[in-house]
ZAFI-787435 format. One record per residue (C-alpha): residue in three letters; y, x, z. Coordinates in steps of 0.05 Angstrom, whole numbers, padded with zeros to 5 digits, always signed. Layout:
<mikols>
ALAYXZ;...
</mikols>
This chain:
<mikols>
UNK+02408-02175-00085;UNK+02434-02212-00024;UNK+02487-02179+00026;UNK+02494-02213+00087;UNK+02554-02182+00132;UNK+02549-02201+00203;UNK+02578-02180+00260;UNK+02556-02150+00342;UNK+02480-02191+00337;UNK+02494-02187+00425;UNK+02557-02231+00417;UNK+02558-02268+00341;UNK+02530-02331+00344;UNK+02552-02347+00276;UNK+02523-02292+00250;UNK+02456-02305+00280;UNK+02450-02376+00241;UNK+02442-02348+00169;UNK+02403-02276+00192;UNK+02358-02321+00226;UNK+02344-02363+00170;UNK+02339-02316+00115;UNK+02294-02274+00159;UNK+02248-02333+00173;UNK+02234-02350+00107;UNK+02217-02279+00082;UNK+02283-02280+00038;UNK+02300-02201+00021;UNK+02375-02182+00039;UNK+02416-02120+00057;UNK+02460-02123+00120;UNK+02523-02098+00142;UNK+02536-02100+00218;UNK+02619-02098+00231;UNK+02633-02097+00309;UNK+02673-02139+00318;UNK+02741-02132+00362;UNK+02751-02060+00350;UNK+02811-02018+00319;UNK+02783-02022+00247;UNK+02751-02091+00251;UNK+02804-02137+00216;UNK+02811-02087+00159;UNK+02737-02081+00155;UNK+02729-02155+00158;UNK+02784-02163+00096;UNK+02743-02120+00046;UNK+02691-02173+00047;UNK+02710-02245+00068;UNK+02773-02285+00048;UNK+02777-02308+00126;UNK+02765-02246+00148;UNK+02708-02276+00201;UNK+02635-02262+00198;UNK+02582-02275+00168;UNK+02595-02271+00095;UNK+02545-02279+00040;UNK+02554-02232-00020;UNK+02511-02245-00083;UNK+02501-02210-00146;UNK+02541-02144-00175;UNK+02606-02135-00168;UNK+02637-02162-00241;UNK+02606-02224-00214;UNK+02592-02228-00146;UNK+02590-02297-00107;UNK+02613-02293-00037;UNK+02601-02345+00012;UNK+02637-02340+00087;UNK+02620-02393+00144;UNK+02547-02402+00166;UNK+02536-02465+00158;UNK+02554-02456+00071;UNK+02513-02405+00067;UNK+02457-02436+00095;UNK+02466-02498+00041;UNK+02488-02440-00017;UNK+02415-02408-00003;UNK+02383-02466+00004;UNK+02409-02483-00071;UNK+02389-02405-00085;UNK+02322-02412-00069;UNK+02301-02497-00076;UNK+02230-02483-00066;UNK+02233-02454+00006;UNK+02246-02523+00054;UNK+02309-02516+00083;UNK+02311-02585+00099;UNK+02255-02637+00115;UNK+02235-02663+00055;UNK+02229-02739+00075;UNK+02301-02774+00060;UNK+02317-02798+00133;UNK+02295-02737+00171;UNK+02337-02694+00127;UNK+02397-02736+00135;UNK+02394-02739+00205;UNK+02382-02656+00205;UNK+02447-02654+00160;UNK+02476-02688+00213;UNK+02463-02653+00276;UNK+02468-02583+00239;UNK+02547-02608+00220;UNK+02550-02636+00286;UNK+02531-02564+00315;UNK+02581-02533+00263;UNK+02639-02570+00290;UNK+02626-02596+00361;UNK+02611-02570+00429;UNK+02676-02526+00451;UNK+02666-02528+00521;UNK+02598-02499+00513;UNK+02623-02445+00463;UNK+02682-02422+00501;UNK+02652-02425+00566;UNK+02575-02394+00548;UNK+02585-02347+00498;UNK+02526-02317+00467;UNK+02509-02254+00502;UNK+02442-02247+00494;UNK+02436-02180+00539;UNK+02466-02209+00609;UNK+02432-02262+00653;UNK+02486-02296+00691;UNK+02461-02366+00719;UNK+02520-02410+00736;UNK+02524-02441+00804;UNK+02568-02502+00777;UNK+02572-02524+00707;UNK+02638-02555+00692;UNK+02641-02626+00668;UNK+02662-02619+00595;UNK+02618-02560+00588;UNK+02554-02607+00622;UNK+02577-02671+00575;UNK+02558-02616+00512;UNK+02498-02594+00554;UNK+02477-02668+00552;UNK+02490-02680+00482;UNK+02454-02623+00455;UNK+02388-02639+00498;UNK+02398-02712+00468;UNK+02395-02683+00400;UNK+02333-02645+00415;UNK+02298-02694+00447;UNK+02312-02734+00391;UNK+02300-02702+00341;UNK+02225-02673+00376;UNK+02208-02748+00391;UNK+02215-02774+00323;UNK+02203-02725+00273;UNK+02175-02664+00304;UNK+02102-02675+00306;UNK+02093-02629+00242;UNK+02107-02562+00283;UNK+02144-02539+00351;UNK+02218-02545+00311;UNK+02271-02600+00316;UNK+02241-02627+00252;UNK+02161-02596+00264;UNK+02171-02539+00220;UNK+02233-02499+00216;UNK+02296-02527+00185;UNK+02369-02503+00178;UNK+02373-02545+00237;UNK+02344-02499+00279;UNK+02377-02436+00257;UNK+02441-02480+00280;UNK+02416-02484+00348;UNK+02388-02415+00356;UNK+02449-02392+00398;UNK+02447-02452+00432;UNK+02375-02435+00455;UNK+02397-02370+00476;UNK+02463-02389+00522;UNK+02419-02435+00554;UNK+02375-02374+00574;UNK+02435-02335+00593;UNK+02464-02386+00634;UNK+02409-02416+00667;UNK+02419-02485+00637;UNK+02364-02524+00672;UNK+02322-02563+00622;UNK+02275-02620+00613;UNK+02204-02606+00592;UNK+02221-02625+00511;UNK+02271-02591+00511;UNK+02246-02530+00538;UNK+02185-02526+00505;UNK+02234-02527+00443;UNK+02269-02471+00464;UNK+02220-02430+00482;UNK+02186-02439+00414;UNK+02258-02415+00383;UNK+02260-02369+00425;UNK+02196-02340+00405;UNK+02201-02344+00330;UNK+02189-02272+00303;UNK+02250-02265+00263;UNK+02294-02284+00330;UNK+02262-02230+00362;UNK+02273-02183+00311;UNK+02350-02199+00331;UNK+02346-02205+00402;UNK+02312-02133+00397;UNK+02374-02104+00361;UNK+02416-02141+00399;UNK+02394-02114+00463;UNK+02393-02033+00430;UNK+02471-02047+00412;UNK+02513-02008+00448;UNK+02586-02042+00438;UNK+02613-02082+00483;UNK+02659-02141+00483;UNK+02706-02149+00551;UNK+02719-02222+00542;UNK+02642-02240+00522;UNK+02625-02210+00593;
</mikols>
């Protein structure tokens, strides 16, 4: 039995990523929600991951347990887990070029991160978008557009049907809507078919019910 740990679903991006995709593809699981930032949090966080960040992955009993921190490992650990589900597009160029953006969502877009963070219960248009958070606006809409134009036409995902790719860009989707990020009719037709997918509802739903709340995420 999977255990996915994952932190406040309002504020943890990171934690969306794996939930989302282990959700989609009907994958059972157990999860343990830590909110995050509170007295007990760090300790809490220690019991389970080595880095003591969410989400962690926990597999099999405990004389032999696996565990797995950082989204973007588990996502490739489960896609080892269970080869038959497609994780990845199965044609050899498309599925380099989703390895790519996913690591490029993984380690890129700071300005975007620090300055939109995922809070998926406000609604706070900005007035002016600075111009290192806009430069990652305009390299995440290149991505999409992309990625839609040239291998999308099996489905309404980056790569037609759903890929780790899109779980990477799930929070994305939703800072956009929190924000009021302006976008062009790819890109937004994108969204909103992330956006719509039933397990990212599931979340959003439980995201909105939480009752915590994080000072510096408001």
């Amino acid at each position: 039995m999977l255990q996915l740990v994952i932190g406040n679903k309002n504020y943890s991006s990171w934690s969306l990523r794996p939930w989302l995709a282990l959700r989609h593809f009907g994958i059972e699981f157990s999860e343990l929600r830590i909110p995050l930032y509170t007295e007990t949090s760090a300790q809490l966080l220690k019991e389970y991951s080595p880095a003591g960040k969410v989400p962690v992955l926990l597999d099999g009993d405990l004389d032999s347990e696996i565990v797995v921190w950082d989204s973007l490992a588990i996502l490739e650990y489960v896609g080892e887990r269970f080869p038959e589900l497609p994780w990845l597009p199965s044609e050899p160029v498309a599925r380099a070029v989703a390895r790519s953006v996913s690591a490029e969502m993984h380690s890129s877009f700071g300005a975007l991160r620090s300055t939109m963070p995922m809070n998926l219960r406000s609604h706070k248009p900005m007035a002016t978008i600075p111009p290192d958070v806009q430069r990652d606006i305009d390299r995440v809409t290149e991505i999409w557009r992309d990625c839609r134009e040239q291998f999308g036409a099996g489905g309404d995902c980056l790569f037609g049907e759903f890929t780790i790719a899109d779980a990477m860009y799930a929070p994305v989707v939703s800072r956009f809507r929190t924000y009021g990020v302006s976008l062009d009719p790819i890109c937004q037709s994108y969204a909103d078919a992330v956006w719509q997918l039933p397990a990212m509802q599931l979340w959003i739903e439980a995201a909105i019910a939480e009752i915590e709340t994080i000072s510096m995420y408001e």
